[in-house]
C-alpha positions as CSV (number, residue, x, y, z in Angstrom):
1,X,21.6,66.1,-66.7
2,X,20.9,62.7,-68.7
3,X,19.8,64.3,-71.7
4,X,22.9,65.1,-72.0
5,X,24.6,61.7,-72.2
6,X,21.3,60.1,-73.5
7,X,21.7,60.1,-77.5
8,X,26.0,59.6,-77.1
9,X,27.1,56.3,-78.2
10,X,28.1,53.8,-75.8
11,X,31.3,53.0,-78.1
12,X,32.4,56.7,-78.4
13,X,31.9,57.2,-74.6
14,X,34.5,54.5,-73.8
15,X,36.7,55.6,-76.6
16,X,36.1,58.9,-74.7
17,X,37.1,57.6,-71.0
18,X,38.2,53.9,-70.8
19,X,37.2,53.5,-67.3
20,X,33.2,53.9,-68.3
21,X,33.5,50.4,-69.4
22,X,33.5,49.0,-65.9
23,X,30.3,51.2,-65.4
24,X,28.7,49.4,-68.5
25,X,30.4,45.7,-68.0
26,X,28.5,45.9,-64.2
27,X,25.3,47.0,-65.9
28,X,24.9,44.4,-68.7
29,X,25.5,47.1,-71.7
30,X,27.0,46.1,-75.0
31,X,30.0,48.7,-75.8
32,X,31.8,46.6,-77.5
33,X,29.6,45.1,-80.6
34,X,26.2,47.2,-80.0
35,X,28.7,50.4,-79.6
36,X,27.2,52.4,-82.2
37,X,23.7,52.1,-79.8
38,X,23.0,55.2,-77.8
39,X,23.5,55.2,-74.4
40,X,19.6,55.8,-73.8
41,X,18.4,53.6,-76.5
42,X,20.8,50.8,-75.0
43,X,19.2,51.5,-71.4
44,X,15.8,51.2,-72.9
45,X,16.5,47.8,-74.4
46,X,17.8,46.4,-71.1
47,X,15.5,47.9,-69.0
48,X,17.7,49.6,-66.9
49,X,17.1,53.4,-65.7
50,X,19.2,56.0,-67.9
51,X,19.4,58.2,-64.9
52,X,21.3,55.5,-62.5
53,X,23.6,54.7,-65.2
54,X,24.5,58.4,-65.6
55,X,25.0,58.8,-61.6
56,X,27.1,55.6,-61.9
57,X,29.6,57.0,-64.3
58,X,29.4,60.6,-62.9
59,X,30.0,58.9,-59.2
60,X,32.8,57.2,-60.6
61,X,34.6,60.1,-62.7
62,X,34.3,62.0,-59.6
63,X,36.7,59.5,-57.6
64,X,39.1,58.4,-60.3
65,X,39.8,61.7,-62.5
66,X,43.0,59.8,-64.0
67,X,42.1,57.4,-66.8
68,X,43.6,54.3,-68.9
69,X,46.7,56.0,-71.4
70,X,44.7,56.6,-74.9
71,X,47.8,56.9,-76.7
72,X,47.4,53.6,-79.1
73,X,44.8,56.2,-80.8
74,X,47.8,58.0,-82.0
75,X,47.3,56.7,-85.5
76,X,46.6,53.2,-87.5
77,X,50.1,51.6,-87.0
78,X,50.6,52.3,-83.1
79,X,47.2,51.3,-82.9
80,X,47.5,47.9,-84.5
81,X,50.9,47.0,-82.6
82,X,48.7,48.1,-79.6
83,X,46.0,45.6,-79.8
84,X,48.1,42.6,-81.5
85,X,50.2,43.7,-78.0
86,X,47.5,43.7,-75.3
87,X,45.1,42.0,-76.8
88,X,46.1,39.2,-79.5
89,X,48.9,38.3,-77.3
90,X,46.6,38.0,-74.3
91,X,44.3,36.3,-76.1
92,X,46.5,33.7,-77.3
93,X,48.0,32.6,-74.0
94,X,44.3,33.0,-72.2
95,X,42.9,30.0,-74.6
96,X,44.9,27.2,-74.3
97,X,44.8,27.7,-70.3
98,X,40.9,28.0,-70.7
99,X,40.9,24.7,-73.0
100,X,42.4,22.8,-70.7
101,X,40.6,24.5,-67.5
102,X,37.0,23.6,-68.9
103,X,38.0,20.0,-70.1
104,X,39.0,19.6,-66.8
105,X,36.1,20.9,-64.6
106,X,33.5,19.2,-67.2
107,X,35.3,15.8,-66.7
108,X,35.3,15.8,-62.9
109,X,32.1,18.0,-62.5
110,X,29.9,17.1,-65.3
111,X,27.5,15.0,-63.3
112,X,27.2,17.6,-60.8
113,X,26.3,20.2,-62.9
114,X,25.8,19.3,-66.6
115,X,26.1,22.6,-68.0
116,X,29.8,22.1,-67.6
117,X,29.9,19.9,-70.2
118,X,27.5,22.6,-72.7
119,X,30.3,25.0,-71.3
120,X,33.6,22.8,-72.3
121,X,31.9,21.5,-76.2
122,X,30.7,25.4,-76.7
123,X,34.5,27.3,-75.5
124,X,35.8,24.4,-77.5
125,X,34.1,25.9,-81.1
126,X,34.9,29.1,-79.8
127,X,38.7,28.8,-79.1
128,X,38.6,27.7,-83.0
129,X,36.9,30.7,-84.2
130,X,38.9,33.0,-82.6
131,X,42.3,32.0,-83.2
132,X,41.1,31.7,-86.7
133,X,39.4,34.8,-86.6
134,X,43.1,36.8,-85.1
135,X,44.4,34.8,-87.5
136,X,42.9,36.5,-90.7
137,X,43.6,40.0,-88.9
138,X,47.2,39.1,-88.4
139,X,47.6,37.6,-92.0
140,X,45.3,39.9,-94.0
141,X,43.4,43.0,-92.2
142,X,46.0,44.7,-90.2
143,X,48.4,44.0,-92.9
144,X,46.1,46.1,-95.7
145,X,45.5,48.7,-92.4
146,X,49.9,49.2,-92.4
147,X,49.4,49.1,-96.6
148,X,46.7,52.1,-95.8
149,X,48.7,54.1,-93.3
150,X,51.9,54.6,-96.2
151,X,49.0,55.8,-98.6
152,X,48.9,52.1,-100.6
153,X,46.2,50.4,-101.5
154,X,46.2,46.4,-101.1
155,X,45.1,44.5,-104.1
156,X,42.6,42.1,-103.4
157,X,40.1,42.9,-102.2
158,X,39.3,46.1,-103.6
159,X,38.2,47.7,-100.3
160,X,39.0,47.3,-97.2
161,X,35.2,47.4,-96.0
162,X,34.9,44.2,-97.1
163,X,36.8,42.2,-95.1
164,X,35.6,44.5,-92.1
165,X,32.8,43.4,-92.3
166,X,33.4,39.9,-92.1
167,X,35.3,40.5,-88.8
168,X,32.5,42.8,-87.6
169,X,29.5,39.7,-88.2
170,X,32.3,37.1,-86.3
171,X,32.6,40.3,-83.8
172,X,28.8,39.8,-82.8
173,X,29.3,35.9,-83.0
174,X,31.9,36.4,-80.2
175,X,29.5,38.3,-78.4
176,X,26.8,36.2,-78.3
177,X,29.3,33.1,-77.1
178,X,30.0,35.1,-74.2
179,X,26.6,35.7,-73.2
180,X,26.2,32.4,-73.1
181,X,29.3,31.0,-71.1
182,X,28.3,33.7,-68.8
183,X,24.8,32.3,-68.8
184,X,26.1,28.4,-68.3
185,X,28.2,29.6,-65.6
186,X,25.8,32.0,-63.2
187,X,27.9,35.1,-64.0
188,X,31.0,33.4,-63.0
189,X,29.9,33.3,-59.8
190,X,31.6,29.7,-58.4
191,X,28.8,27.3,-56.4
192,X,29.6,26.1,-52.6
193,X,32.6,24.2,-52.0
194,X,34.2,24.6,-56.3
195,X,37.5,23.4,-56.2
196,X,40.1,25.6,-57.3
197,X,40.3,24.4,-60.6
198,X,36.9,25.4,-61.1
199,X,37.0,28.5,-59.3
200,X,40.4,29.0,-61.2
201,X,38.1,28.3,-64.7
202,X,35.1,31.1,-63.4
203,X,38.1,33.8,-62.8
204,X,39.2,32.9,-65.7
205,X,36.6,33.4,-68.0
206,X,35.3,36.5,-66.6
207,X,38.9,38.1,-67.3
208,X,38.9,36.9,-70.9
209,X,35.6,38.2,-71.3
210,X,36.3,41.8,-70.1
211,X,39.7,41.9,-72.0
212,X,37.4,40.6,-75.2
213,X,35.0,43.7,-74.8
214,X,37.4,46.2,-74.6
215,X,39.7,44.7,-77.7
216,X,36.1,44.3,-80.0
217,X,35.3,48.1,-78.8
218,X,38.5,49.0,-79.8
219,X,38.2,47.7,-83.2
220,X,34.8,48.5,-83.9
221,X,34.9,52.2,-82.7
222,X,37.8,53.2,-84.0
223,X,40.9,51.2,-85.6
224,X,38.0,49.5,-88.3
225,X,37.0,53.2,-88.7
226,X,39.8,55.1,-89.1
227,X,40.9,52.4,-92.0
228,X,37.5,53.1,-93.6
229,X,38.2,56.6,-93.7
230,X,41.9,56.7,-94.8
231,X,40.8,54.3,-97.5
232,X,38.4,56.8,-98.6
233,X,40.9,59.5,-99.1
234,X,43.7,57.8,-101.2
């Protein structure tokens, strides 16, 4: 019965059913930037059984037949206004909360555990990078996707692959800062007797993180290619 998810990408799995990414967020794998891996090669690479991964989704599937509305796939405009909706938006409020949370918690609880400071000085070079980085999708990629949808081409630059790949390399850069707050914070698991603040900065993160792997699988597995291929048939 695995061989028959075995050499199906992670990313086209979730694009599939939504609710596998909760199977693959509780396991460790990557749908989001490593989507394009197979789901057996990205097993391998964790060192997690394929089979128990395939009884986890199957279990799951079995009690929740209803999944999350795929309708933002509908074409390239609903699906931009979808993710500048749910996720930009999110994103956007989530950050300066965060900012403040982790200046906070490092301030009153850097001597008790140091890595709150590492946490606070590396969210603070990520909060940068992303609202720069939604930023030149707002302003310039989504804009040339709209351009693609009425059958126009945008003028500079030439191709839209270009700028995709920008956004796909700070895509991977996003990934890796995650694994890391998640590594400076035990999971987001809070310690004995955190205050709320601190259990209110964990929580926090965690939910940005989630809501970051589903927008970046969104993008990568389909809105960036469908633009790729409706660029290629003007």
């Amino acid at each position: 019965m695995s061989q028959e998810w075995e050499n199906r990408s992670v990313g086209e799995l979730v694009l599939e059913k939504p609710s596998r990414s909760k199977v693959f967020e509780k396991v460790g794998l990557d749908y989001c930037c490593k989507g394009q891996d197979a789901l057996g090669k990205a097993c391998q690479q964790k060192g997690i059984a394929l089979e128990g991964v395939v009884a986890a989704l199957q279990e799951m599937e079995a009690k929740a037949p209803e999944d999350e509305d795929r309708s933002w796939m509908m074409d390239l405009p609903t699906a931009v206004e979808h993710v500048l909706r749910v996720h930009h938006d999110y994103t956007k409020e989530a950050l300066p909360r965060l900012l403040f949370l982790t200046g906070k918690v490092a301030k009153v609880h850097g001597d008790e555990d140091p890595r709150l400071i590492e946490l606070d000085r590396a969210f603070q070079a990520f909060a940068q990078e992303t609202f720069d980085h939604l930023a030149k999708e707002e302003q310039m990629l989504f804009p040339m996707f709209l351009a693609l949808a009425k059958g126009q081409r945008w003028p500079a630059p030439p191709t839209v692959q270009m700028p995709i790949a920008r956004m796909l390399e700070e895509h991977l850069q996003h990934g890796e800062n995650l694994e890391l707050f998640r590594h400076l914070t035990d999971g987001f698991v809070p310690p004995p007797g955190a205050c709320n603040s601190w259990r209110a900065l964990l929580d926090g993160l965690a939910e940005l993180e989630y809501d970051l792997h589903r927008h970046i699988h969104k993008e990568n597995s389909w809105l960036y290619p469908t633009a790729i291929e409706l660029e290629a048939k003007l």
